[in-house]
C-alpha positions in Angstrom: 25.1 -15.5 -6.5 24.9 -13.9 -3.2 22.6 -11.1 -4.7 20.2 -13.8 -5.8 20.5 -15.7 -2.5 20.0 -12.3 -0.4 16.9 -11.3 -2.9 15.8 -15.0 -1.9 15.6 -14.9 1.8 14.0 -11.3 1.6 11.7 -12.6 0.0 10.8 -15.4 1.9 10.8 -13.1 5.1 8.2 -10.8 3.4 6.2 -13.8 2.1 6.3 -15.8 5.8 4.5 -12.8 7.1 1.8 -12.5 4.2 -1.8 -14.1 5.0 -2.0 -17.5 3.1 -4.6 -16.4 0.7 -2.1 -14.0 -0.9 0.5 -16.6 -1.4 -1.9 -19.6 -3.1 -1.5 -19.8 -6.7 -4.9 -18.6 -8.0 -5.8 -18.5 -11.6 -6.9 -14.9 -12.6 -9.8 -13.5 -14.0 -7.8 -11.9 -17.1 -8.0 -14.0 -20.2 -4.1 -13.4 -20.4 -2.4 -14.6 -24.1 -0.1 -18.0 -23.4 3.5 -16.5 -22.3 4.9 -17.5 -25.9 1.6 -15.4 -28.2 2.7 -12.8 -30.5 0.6 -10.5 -28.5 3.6 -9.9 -25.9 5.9 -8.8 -28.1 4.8 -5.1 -28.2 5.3 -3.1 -24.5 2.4 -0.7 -25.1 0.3 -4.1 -25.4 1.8 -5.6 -22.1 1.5 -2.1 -20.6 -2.6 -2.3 -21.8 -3.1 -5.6 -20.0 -2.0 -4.1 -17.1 -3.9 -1.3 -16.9 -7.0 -3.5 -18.2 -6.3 -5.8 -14.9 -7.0 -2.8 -12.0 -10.7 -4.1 -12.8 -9.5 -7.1 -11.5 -8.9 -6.8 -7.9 -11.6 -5.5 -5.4 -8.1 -3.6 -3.5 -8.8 -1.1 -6.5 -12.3 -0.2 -4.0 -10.7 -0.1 -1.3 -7.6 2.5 -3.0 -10.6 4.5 -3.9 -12.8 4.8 -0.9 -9.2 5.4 0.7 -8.0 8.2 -1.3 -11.5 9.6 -1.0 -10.7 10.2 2.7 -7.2 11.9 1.7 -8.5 14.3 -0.9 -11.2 15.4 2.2 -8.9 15.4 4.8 -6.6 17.4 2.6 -9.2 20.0 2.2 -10.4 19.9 5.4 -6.3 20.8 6.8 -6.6 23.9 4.0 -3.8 22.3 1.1 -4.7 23.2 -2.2 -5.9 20.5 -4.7 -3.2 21.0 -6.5 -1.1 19.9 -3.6 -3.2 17.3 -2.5 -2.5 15.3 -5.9 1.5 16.2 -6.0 1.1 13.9 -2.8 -0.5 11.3 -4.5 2.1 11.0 -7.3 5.2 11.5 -5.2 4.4 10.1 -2.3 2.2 7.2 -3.7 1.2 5.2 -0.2 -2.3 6.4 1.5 -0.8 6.1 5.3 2.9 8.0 4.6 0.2 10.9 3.0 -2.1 10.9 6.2 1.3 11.5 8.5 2.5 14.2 5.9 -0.8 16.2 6.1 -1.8 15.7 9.6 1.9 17.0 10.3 1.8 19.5 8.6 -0.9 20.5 9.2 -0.6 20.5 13.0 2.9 22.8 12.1 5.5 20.6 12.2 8.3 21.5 9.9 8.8 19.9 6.6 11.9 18.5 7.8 10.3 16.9 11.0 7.0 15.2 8.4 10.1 14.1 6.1 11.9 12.1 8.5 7.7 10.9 10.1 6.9 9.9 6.2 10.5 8.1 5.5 10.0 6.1 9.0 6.3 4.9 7.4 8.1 4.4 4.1 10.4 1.8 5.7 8.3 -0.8 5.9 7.5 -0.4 1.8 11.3 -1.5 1.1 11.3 -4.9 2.0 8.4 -4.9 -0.8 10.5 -3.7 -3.5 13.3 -5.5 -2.9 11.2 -9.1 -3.5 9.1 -7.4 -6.3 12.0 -6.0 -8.8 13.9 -9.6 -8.6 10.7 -11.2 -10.8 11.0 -8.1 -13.4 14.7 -8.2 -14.0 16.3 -10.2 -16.7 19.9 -10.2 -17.4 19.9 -6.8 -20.0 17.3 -4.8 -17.6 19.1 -1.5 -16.9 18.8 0.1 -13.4 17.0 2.9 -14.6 14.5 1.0 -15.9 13.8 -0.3 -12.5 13.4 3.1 -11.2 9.4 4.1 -12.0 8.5 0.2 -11.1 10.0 0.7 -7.8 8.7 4.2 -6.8 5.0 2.0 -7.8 5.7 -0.3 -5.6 3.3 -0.2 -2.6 0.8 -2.9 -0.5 -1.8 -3.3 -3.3 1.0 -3.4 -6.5 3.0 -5.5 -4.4 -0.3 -8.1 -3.7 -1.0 -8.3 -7.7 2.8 -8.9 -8.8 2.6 -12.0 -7.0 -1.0 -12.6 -8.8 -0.2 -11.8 -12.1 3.6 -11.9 -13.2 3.9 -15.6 -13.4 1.7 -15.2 -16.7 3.6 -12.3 -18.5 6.5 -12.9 -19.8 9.4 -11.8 -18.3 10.4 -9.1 -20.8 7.3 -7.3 -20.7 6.5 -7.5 -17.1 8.2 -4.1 -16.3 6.1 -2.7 -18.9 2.8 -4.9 -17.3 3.9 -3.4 -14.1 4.4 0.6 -15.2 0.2 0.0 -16.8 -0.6 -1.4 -13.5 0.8 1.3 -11.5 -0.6 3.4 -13.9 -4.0 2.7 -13.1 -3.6 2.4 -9.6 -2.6 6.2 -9.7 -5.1 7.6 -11.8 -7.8 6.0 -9.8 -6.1 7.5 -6.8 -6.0 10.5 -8.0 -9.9 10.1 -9.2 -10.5 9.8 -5.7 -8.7 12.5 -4.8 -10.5 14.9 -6.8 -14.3 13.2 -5.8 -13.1 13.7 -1.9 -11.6 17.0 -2.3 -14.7 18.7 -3.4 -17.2 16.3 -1.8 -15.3 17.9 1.4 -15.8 21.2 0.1 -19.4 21.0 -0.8 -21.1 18.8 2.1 -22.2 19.5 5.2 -20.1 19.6 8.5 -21.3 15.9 9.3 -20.9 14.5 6.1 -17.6 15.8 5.6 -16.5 14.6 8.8 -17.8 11.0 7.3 -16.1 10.9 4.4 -12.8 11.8 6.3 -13.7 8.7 8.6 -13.9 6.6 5.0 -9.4 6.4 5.5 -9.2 4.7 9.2 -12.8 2.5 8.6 -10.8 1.4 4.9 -7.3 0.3 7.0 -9.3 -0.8 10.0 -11.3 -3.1 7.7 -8.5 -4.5 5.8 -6.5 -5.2 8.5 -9.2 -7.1 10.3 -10.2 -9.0 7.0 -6.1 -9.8 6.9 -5.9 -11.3 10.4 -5.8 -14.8 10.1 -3.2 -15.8 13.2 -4.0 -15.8 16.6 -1.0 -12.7 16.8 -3.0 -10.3 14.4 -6.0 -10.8 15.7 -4.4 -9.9 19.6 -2.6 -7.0 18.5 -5.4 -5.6 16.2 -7.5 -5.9 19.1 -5.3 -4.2 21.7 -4.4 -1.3 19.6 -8.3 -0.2 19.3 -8.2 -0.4 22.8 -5.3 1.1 23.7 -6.0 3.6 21.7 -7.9 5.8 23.9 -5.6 5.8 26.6 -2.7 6.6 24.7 -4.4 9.4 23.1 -5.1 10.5 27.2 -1.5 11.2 27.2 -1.5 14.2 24.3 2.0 13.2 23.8 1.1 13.2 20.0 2.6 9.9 20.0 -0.8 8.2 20.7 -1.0 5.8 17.3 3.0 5.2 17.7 2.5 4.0 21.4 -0.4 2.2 21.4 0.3 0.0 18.0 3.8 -0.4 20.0 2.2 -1.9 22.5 -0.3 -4.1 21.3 2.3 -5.4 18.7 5.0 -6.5 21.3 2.4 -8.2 23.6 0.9 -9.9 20.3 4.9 -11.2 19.5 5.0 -12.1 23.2 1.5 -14.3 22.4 2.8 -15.3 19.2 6.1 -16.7 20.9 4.5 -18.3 24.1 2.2 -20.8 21.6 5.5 -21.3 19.5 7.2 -22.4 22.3 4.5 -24.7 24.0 4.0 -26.4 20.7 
């Protein structure tokens, strides 16, 4: 019981943050058998339906044109491709990547980009922890839960919530493992596409296609702003930016999203308390 209650108020804490959009019940696109067909009672057939529904969600475009920026940014630091796509499948979240090349690259030690990458990985647990609760039944293993958590990022995270309340609740780890699946391999598509779009293109275009990571995030972000709060601090990091960066501390992203995110709480609470 206090498990189930803890799981419950993580969840909620994640959820209250989400933009609304996200959380409305929305009936998807996938012509999904009732929970009770036949057609759930094979694994392989729940893991098909979930590898069938990455056409589903326009955040598959956006993991794509993302990646594309890490496979060129990759080659344009001098990692192999090889390397590049280890990062994918180990590492599995496009910003945790960027900090683990850039570091890297700039010669930081690996133990000094472990402990950046596990700081970025942070914010990624609160995620798991509200996701694995709607795949566990009362005979799921621990181990079983192991690749379905290592999966779990933003965009798995966002179509959990879409699409587990129609699979049944034995198959969804399997529905989950074909979603995260395809997630991977188109990551690792992209990879490939940037890596030797990097290698092949001009100075200028390869410089574009590295821009495609920030303009993907920046764009997301912006189209996820909804309060007054987002909006503020999205607004004062980009401008913040450029002074931080004046201070080649190396700390420029850290201090200016610091920043604009404490005067955006500071916004957030003032209306709170007027209203």
């Amino acid at each position: 019981m206090p498990g189930q209650l803890r799981a419950s108020l993580t969840t909620a804490a994640v959820l209250s943050v989400m933009p609304a959009r996200f959380l409305t019940p929305r009936p998807t696109p996938l012509p999904f058998p009732p929970l009770d067909s036949p057609q759930w009672q094979s694994s392989w057939r729940a893991f098909a339906w979930g590898l069938r529904s990455i056409t589903q969600t326009i955040l598959t475009i956006v993991l794509f044109v993302t990646y594309l920026g890490i496979g060129a940014l990759a080659h344009d630091s001098h990692f192999s491709l090889a390397w590049a796509l280890a990062s994918t499948l180990f590492v599995w979240a496009g910003p945790a990547q960027i900090i683990l090349i850039t570091t890297l690259g700039s010669g930081a030690t690996i133990i000094q980009s472990a402990i950046a990458v596990t700081v970025s990985a942070i914010r990624l647990f609160p995620m798991v922890v509200s996701v694995l609760p709607l795949m566990r039944t009362p005979t799921t293993k621990r181990r079983e839960m192991i690749f379905a958590a290592h999966l779990t990022a933003v965009t798995l995270w966002v179509e959990c919530h879409r699409f587990l309340p129609q699979v049944p609740r034995e198959r969804r780890i399997a529905f989950v493992h074909g979603l995260g699946c395809g997630l991977v391999t188109v990551c690792l598509t992209a990879n490939l596409v940037g890596y030797f779009l990097a290698a092949n293109l001009t100075q200028t275009l390869g410089a574009a296609i590295l821009l495609l990571t920030p303009l993907s995030f920046l764009f997301s972000t912006a189209r996820n702003s909804r309060e007054i709060a987002d909006v503020v601090a999205l607004v004062l990091g980009i401008l913040l930016y450029p002074l931080a960066a004046k201070i080649n501390s190396g700390l420029d992203i850290l201090v200016s999203g610091v920043v604009a995110g404490t005067i955006a709480y500071g916004v957030h609470w003032w209306r709170e308390v007027r209203a």
